[in-house]
NUMARTI-514040 format. One record per residue: x, y, z of N, C-alpha, C in turn. Coordinates in pm, whole numbers, padded with zeros to 5 digits, always signed. Layout:
N
XYZXYZXYZ;...
END
This chain:
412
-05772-13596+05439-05815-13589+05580-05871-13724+05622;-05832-13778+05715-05889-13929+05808-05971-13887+05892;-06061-13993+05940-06136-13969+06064-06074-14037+06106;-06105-14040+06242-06036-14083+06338-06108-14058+06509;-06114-14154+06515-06216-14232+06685-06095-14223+06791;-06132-14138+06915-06089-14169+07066-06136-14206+07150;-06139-14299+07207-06207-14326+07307-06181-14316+07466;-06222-14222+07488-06175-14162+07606-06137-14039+07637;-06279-13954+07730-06171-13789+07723-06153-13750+07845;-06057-13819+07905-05960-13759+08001-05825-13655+07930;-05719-13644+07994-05675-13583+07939-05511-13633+07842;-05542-13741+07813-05465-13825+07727-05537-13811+07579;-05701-13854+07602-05698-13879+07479-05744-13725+07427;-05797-13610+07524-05846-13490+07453-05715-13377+07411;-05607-13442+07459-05480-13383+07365-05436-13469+07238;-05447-13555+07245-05466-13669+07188-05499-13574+07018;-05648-13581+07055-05766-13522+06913-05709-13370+06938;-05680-13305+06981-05647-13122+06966-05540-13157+06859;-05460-13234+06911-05314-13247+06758-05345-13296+06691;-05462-13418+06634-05465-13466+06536-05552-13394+06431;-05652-13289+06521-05730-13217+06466-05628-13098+06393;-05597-13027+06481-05444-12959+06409-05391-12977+06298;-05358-13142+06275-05272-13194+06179-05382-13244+06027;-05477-13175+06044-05616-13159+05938-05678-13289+05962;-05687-13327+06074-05803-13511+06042-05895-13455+06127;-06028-13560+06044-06149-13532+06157-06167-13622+06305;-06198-13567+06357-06147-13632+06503-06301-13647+06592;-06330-13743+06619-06433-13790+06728-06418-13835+06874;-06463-13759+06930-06416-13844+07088-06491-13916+07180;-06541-14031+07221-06643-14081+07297-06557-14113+07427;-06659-14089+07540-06676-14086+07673-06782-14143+07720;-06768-14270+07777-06844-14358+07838-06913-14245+07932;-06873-14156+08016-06889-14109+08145-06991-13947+08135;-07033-13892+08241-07104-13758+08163-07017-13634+08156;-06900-13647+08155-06825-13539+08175-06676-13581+08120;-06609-13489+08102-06457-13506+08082-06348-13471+08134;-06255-13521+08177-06110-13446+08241-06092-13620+08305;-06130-13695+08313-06077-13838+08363-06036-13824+08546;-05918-13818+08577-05866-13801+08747-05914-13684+08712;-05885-13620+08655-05908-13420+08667-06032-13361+08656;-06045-13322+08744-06240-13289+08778-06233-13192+08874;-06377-13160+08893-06390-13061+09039-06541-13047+09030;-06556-13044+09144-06695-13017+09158-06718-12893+09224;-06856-12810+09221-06889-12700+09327-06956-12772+09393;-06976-12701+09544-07019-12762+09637-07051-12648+09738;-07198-12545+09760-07190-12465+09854-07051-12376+09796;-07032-12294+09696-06983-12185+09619-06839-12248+09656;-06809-12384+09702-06687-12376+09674-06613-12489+09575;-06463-12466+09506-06411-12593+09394-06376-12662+09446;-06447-12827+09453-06358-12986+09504-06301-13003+09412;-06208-13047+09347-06080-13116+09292-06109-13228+09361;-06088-13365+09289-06083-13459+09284-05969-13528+09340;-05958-13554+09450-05760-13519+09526-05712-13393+09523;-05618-13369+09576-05572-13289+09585-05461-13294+09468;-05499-13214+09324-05421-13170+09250-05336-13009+09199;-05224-13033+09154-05157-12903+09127-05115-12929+08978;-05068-12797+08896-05013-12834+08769-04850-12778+08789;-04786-12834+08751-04610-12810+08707-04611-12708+08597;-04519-12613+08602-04503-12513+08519-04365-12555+08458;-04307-12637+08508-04211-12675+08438-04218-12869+08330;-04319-12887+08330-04343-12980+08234-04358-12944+08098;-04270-12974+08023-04255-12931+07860-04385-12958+07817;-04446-13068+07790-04579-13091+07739-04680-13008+07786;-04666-12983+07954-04760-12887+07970-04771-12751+07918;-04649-12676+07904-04650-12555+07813-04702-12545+07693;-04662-12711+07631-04710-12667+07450-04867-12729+07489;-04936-12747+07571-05094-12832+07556-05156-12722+07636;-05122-12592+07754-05194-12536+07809-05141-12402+07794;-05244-12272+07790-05238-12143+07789-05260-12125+07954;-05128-12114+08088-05179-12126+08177-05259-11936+08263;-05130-11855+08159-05244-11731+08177-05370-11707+08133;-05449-11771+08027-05574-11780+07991-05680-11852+08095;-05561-11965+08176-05664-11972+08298-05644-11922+08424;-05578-11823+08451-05576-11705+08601-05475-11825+08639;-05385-11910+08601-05329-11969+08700-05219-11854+08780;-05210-11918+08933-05132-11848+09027-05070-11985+09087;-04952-11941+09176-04860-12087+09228-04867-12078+09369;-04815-12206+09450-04757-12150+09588-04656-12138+09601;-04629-12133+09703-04473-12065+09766-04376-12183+09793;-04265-12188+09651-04139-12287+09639-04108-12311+09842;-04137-12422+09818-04092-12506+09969-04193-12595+10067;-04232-12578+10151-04301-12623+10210-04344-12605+10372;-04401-12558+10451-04437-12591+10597-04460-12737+10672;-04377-12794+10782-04378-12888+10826-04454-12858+10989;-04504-12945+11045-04546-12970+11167-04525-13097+11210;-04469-13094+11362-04470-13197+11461-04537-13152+11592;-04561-13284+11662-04574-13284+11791-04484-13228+11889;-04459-13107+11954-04356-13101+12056-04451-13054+12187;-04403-13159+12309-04439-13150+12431-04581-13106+12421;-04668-13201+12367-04768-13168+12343-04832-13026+12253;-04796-12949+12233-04796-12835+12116-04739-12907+11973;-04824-12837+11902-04813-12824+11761-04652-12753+11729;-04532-12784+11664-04466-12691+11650-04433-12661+11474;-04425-12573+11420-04435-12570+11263-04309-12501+11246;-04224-12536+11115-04133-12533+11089-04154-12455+10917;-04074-12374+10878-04086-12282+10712-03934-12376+10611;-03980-12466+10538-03871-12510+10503-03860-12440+10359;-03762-12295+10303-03817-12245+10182-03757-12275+10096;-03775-12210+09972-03644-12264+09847-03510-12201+09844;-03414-12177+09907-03313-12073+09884-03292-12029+09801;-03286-12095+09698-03270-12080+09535-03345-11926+09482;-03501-11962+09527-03586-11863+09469-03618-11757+09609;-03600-11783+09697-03605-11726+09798-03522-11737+09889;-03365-11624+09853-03304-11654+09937-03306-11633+10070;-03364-11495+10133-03411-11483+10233-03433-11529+10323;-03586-11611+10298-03630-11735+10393-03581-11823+10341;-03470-11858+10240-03412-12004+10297-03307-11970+10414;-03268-11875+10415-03110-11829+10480-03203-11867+10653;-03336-11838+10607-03440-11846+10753-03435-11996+10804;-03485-12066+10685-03474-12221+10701-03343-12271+10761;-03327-12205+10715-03098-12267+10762-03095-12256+10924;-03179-12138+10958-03139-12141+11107-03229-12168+11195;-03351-12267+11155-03476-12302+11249-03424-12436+11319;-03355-12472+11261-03304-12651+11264-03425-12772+11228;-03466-12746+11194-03527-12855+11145-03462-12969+11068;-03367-12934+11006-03310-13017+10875-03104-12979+10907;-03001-13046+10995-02917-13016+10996-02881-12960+10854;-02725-12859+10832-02652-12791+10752-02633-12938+10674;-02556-13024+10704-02547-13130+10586-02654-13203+10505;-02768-13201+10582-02918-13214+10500-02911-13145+10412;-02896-12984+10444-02966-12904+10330-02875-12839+10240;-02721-12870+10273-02593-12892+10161-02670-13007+10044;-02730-13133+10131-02725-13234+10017-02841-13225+09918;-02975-13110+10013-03082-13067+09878-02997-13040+09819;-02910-12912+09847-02852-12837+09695-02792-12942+09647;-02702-13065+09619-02710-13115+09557-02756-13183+09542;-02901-13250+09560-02939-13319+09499-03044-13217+09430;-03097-13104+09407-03119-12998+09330-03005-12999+09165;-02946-12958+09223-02764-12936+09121-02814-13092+09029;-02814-13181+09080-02753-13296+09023-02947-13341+08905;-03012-13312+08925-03174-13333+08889-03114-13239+08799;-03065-13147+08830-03163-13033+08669-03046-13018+08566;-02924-13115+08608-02836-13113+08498-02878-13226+08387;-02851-13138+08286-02847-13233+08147-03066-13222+08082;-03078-13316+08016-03196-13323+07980-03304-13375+08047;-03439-13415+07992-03508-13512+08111-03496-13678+08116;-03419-13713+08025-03398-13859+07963-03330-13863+08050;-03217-13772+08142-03093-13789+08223-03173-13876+08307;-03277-13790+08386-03317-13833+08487-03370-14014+08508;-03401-14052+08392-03463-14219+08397-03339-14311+08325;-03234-14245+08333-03083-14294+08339-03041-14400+08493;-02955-14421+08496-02877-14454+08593-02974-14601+08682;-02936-14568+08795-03004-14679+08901-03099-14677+08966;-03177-14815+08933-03326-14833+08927-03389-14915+09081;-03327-14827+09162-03376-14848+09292-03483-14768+09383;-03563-14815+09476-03681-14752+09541-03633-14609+09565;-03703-14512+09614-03677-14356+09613-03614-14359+09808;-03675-14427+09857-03598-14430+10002-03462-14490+10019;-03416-14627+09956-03273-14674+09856-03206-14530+09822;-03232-14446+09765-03198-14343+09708-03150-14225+09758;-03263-14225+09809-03247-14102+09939-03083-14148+10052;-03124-14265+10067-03023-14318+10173-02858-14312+10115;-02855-14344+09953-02793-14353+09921-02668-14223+09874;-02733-14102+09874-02721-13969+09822-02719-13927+09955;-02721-13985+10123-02621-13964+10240-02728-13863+10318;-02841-13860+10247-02990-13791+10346-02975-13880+10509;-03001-13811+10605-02990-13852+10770-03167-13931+10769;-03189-13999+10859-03294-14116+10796-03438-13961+10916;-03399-13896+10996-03456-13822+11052-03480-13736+10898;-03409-13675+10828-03501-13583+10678-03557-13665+10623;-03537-13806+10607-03609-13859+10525-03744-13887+10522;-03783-13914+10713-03890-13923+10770-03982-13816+10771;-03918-13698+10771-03997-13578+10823-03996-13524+10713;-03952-13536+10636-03987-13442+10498-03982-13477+10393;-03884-13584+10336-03917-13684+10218-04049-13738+10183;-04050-13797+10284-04199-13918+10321-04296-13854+10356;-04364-13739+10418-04489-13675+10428-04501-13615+10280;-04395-13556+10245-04449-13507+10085-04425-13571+09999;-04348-13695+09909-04353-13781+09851-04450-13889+09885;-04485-13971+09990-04618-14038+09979-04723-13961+09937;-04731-13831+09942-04880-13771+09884-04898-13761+09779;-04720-13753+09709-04767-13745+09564-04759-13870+09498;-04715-14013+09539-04671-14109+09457-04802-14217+09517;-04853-14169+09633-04949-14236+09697-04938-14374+09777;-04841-14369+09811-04771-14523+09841-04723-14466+09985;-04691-14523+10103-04642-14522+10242-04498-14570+10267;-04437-14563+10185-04257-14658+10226-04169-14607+10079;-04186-14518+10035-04149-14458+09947-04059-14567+09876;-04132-14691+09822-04124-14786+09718-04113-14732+09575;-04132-14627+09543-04118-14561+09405-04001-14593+09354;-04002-14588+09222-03886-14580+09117-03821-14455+09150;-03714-14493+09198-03625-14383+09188-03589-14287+09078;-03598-14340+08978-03606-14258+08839-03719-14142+08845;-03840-14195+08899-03966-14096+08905-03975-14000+08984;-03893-14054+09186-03839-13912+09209-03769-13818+09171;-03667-13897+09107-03578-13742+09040-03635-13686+08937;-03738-13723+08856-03777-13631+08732-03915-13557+08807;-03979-13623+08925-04030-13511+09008-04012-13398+09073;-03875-13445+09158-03820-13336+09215-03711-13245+09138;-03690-13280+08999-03663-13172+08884-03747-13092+08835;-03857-13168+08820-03939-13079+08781-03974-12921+08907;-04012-12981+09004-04009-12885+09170-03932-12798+09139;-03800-12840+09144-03742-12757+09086-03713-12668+09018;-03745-12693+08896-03793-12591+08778-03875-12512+08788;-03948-12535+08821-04097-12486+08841-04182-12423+08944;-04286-12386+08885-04428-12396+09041-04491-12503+09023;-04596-12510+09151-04684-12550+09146-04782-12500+09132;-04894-12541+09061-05005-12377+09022-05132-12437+09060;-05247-12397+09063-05375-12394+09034-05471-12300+08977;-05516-12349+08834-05583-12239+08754-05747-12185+08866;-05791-12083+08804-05886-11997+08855-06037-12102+08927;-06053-12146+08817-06163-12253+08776-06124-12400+08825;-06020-12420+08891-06029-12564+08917-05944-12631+08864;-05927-12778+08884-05796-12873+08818-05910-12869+08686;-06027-12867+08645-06089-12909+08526-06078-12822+08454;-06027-12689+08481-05971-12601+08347-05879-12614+08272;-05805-12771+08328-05702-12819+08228-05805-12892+08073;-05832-13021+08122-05888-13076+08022-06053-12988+07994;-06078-12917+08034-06173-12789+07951-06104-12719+07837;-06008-12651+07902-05934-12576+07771-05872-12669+07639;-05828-12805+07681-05836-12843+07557-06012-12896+07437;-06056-12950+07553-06193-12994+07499-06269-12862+07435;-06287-12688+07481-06284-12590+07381-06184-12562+07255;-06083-12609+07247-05984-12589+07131-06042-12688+07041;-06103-12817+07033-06149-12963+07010-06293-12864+06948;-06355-12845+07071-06524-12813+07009-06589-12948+07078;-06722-12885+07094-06807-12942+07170-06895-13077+07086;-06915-13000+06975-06975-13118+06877-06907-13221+06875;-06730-13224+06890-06667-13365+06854-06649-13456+06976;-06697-13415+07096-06674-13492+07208-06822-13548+07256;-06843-13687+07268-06979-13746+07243-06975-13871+07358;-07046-13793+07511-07074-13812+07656-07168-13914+07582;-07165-14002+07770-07284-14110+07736-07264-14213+07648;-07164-14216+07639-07162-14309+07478-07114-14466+07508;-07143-14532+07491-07077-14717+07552-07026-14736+07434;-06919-14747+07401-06840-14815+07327-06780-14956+07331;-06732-14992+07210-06634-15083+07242-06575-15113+07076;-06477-15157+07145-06314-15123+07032-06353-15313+06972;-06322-15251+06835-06406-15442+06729-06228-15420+06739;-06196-15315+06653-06023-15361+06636-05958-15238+06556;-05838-15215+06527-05783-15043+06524-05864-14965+06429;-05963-15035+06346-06072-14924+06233-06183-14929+06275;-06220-15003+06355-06377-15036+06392-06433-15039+06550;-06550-14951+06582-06593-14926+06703-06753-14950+06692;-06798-15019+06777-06952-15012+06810-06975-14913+06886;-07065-14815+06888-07105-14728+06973-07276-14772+06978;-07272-14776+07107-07404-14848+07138-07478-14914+07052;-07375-15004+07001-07412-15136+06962-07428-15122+06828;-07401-14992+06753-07407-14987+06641-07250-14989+06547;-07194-15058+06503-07061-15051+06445-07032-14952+06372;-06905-14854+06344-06905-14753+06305-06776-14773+06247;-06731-14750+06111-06574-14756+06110-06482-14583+06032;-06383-14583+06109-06270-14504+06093-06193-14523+06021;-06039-14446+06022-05939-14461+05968-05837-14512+06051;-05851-14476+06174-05787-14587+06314-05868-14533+06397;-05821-14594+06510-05936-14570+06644-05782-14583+06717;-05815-14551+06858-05724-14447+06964-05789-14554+07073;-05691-14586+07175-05750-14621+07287-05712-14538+07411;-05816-14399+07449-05711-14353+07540-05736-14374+07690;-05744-14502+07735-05834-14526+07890-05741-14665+07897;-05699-14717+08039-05649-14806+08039-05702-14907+08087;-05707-15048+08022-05779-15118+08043-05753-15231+08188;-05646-15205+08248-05592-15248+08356-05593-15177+08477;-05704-15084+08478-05675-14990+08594-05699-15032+08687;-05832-15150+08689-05878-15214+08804-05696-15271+08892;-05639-15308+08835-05456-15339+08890-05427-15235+08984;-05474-15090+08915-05368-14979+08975-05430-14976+09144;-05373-15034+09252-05382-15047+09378-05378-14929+09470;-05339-14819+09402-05281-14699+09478-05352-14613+09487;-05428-14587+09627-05537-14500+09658-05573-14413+09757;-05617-14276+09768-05623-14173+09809-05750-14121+09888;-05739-14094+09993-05857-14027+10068-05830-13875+10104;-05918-13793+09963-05896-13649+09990-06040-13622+10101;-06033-13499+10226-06118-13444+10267-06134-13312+10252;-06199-13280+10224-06217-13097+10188-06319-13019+10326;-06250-12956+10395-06341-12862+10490-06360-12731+10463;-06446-12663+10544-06496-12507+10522-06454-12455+10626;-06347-12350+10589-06320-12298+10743-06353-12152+10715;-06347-12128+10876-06415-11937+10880-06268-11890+10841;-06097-11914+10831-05982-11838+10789-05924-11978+10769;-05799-11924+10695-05727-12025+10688-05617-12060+10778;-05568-12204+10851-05489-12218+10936-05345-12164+10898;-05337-12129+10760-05157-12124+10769-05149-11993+10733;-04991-11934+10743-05007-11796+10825-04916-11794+10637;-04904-11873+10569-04815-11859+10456-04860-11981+10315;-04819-11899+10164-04888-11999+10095-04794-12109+10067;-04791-12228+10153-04733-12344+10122-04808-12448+10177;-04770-12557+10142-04827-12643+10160-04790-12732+10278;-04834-12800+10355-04824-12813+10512-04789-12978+10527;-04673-13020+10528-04637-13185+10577-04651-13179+10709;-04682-13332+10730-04735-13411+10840-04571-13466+10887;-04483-13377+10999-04366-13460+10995-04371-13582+11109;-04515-13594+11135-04509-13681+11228-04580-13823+11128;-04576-13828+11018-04710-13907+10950-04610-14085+10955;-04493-14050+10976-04373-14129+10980-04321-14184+11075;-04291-14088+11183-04246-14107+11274-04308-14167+11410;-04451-14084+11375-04513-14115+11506-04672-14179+11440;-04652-14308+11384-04805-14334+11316-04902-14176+11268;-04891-14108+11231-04964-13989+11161-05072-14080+11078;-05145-13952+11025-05258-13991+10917-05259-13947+10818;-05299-13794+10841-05244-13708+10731-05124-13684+10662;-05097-13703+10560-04996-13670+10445-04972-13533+10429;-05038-13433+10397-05042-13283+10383-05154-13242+10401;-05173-13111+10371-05305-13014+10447-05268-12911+10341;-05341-12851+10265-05367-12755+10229-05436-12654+10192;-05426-12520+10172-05557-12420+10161-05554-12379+09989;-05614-12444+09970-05645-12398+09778-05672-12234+09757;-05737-12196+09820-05816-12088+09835-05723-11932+09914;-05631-12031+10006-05523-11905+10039-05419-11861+09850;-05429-11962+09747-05341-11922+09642-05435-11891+09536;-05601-11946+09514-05668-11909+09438-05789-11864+09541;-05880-11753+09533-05986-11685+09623-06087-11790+09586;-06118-11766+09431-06213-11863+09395-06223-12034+09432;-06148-12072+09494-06221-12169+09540-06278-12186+09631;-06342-12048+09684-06401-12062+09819-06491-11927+09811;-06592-11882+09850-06702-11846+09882-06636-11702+09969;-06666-11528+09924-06629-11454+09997-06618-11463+10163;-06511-11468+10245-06511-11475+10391-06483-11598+10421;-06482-11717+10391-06485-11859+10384-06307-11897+10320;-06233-12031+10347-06150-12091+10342-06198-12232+10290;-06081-12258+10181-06119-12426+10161-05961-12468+10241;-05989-12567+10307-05917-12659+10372-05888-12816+10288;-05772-12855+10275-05794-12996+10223-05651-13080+10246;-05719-13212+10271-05637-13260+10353-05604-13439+10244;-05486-13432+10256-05487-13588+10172-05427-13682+10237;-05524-13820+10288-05453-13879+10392-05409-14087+10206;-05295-14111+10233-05282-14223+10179-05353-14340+10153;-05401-14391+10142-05495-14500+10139-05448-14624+10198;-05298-14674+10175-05296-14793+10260-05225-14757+10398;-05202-14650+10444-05153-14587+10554-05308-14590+10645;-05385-14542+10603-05534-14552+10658-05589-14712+10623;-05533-14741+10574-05585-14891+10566-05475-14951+10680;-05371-14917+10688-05292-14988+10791-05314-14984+10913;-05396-14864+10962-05450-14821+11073-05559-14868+11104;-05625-14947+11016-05832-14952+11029-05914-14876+11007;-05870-14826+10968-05975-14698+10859-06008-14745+10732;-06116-14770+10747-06156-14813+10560-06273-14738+10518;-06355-14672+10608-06476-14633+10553-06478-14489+10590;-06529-14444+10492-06551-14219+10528-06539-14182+10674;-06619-14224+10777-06675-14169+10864-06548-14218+10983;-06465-14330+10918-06354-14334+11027-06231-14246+10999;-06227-14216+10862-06079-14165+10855-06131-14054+10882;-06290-13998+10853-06270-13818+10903-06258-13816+11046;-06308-13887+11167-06297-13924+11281-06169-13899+11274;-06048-13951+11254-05899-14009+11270-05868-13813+11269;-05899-13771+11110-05821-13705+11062-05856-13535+11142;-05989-13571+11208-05995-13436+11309-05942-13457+11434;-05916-13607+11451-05836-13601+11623-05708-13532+11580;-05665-13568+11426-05499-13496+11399-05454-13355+11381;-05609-13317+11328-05614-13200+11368-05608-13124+11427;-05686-13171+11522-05715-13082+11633-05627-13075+11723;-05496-13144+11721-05323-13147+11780-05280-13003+11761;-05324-13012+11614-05247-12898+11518-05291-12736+11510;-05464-12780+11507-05542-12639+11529-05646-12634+11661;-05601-12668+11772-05717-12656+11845-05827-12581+11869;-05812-12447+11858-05916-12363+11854-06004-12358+11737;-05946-12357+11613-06028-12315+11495-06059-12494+11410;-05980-12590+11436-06054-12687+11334-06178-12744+11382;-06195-12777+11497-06343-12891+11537-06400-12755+11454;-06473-12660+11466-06544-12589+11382-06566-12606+11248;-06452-12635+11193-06459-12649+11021-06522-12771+11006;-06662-12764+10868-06775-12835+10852-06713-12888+10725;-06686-13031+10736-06692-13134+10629-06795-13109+10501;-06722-13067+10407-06763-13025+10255-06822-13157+10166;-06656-13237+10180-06669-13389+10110-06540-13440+10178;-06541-13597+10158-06478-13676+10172-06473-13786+10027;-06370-13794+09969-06343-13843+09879-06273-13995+09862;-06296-14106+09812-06211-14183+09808-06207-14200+09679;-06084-14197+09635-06020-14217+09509-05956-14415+09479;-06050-14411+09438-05959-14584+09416-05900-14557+09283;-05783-14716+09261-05716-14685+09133-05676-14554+09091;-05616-14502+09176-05515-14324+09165-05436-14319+09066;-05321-14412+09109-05221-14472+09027-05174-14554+09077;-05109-14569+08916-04981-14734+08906-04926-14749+08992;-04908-14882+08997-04780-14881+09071-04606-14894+09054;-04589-14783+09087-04422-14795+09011-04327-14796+09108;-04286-14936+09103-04223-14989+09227-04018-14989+09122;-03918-15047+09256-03820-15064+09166-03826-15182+09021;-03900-15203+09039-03925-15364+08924-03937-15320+08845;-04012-15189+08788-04024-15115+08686-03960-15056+08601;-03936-15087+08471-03834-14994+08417-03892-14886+08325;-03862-14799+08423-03908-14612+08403-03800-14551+08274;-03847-14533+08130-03798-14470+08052-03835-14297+08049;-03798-14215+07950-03857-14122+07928-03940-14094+07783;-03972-14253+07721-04083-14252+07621-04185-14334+07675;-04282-14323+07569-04376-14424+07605-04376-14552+07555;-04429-14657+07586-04431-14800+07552-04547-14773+07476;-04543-14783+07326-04660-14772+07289-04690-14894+07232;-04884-14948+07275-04931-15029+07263-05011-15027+07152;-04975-15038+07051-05138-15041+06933-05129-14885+06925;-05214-14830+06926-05247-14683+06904-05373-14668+07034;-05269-14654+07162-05329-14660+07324-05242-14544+07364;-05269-14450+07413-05269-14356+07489-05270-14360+07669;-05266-14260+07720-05277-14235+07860-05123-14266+07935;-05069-14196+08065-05038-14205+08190-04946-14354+08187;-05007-14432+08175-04997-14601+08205-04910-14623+08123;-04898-14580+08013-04762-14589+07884-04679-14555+07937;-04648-14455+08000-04517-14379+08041-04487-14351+08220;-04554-14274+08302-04569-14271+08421-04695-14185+08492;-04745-14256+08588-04851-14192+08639-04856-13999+08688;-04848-13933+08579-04810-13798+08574-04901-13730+08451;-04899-13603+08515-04963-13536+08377-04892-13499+08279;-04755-13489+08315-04661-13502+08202-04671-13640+08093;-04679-13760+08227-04711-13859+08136-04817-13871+08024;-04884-13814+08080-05039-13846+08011-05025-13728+07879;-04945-13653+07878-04960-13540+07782-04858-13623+07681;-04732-13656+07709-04584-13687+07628-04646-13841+07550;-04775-13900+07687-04820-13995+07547-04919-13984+07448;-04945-13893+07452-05065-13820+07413-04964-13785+07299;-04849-13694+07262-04828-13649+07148-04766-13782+07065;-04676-13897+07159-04594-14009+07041-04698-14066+06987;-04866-14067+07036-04970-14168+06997-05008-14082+06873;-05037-13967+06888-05093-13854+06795-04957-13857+06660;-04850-13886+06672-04732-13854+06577-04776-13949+06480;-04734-14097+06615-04798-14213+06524-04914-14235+06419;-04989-14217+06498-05138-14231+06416-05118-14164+06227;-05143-14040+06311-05088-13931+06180-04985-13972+06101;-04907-14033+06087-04822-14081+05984-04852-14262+05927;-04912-14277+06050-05039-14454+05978-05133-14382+05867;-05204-14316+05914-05313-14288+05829-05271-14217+05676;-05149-14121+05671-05099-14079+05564-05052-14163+05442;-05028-14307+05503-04945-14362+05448-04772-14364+05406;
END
């Protein structure tokens, strides 16, 4: 049996120690910080769960199946597709864009709202068809151009691209011009595909909780200042300590990662949407917008909100609000209730600001320059996201090649 030092318990390095612990080594984990889950957090606030951005988990990420029990945490999903809103003639007008696939019904519904001409939504299905064939390596195959390059290229009308590409892909890649690696949309929107989107009972922090209980409480050691002498040796507050390797699972370049997020969370007396999906901004493109999406956590899980009460939450981009002059709390919530209140006039000015969040350093940036594999680049025995792609898939898939590794260093 080895010991063996992590440093860092987000959720790279606390899957990280669950397998190595597994694989019979003793495993230590230090955390500069007073808590663990890294991006993945939540706070209560007045009986209700903040999430730290607006996060969801994939039910179709392989790593996530073998690292999480998601019925052990009440997870529930929303509803495959999405709700769009624009401006028409001054009214709000909202549009049900669903999955046909899983719902044929209301897609057969979608087909006839117009929102998205018949050759648009011929070319989801294939570009559906064409994502979920073959393995996931398929997907970081081929040509390594921006995700709007892509879109254009696969014969999308530049009107879908605006109104529904780009309000829900900037929210998740965090970027405004859908500059992404094209490789990363398609193993996103495979995954969509595959899958739900979920949120457990307890919050995005019942992810890296449930592993940190499988771990044990004694081996994860808050508060702690570290620093890495070299792969056997760690000072922990200043006292040198040595291992059998040491783990780096925090990246030391994050101050780089440019890509940043302004979540707002409100309290409403009901929730604005009449259905559980999640709500694009189809004007966030077209017509200078702010908001990226809107959603009600609390219409798919109760618990995040307080009997009679709604959580509202809204994720506006960071350099989209920076492009506008918004840099500080009190302007983008300003911005983001005039956008509102387009959308809900009667019921939003009412809803009372919970929190306002700014997320700096979200994520990487993964532009076309990047070359997006489906392993990780492994550095030394370094962990996290940053190896592979800013994803929780990422952060899990490097989490096991670092854990393989290690475990077969230390065996000899």
């Amino acid at each position: 049996m080895a010991s063996i030092a992590i440093v860092g318990a987000g959720l790279s390095g606390l899957r990280c120690a669950t397998l190595l612990q597994a694989a019979g080594h003793e495993v230590s984990v230090y955390e500069r910080s007073n808590s663990i889950g890294g991006r993945m957090r939540t706070d209560e606030v007045d009986g209700f769960l903040l999430d730290h951005g607006f996060h969801v988990m994939q039910t179709a990420y392989p790593t996530s199946n073998r690292a999480f029990d998601f019925n052990a945490m009440g997870a529930k999903a929303f509803e495959p597709g999405a709700l769009i809103v624009q401006q028409r003639k001054n009214k709000a007008k909202f549009w049900r864009m669903a999955d046909p696939f899983r719902r044929p019904l209301q897609g057969a519904m979608s087909g006839l709202n117009r929102f998205a001409s018949p050759f648009d939504l011929l070319r989801v299905a294939r570009l559906r068809f064409s994502v979920r064939r073959g393995g996931t390596e398929r997907v970081f195959g081929g040509e390594n151009h921006d995700t709007r390059h892509y879109l254009e290229r696969s014969g999308f009308s530049t009107s879908m691209i605006d109104r529904f590409f780009h309000p829900l892909f900037s929210g998740i890649f965090l970027e405004d011009d859908l500059r992404t690696n094209e490789r990363m949309f398609r193993f996103v929107f495979r995954m969509m595909s595959k899958g739900d989107m979920i949120l457990p009972k307890d919050g995005i922090i019942a992810a890296p909780n449930q592993l940190a209980e499988r771990l044990g409480a004694e081996r994860i050691h808050l508060n702690s200042h570290v620093n890495i002498v070299n792969d056997t040796t760690i000072e922990i507050d200043g006292k040198p300590s040595s291992f059998d390797a040491v783990i780096r699972a925090f990246n030391t370049q994050q101050h780089l990662e440019k890509r940043h997020v302004w979540t707002l969370h409100f309290d409403a007396e009901s929730s604005p949407l009449r259905s559980q999906h999640v709500l694009l901004n189809g004007d966030v493109k077209l017509h200078n917008g702010l908001i990226a999406h809107l959603a009600v956590p609390s219409d798919i899980q109760p618990t995040y909100a307080p009997p009679g009460r709604s959580l509202v939450t809204v994720t506006v981009v960071g350099e989209r609000a920076e492009a506008a002059g918004y840099t500080d709390a009190a302007a983008v919530e300003a911005a983001v209730r005039q956008e509102l209140a387009l959308w809900f006039p009667s019921s939003s000015p009412a809803w009372r600001l919970l929190a306002t969040q700014h997320i700096e350093h979200a994520l990487p940036e993964v532009g076309s320059d990047c070359i997006l594999e489906s392993v990780p680049r492994i550095n030394g025995f370094e962990c996290g996201d940053h190896t592979l792609h800013g994803s929780v898939e990422g952060a899990l898939q490097s989490a096991e090649s670092v854990a393989k590794a290690v475990d077969a260093y230390v065996r000899g």
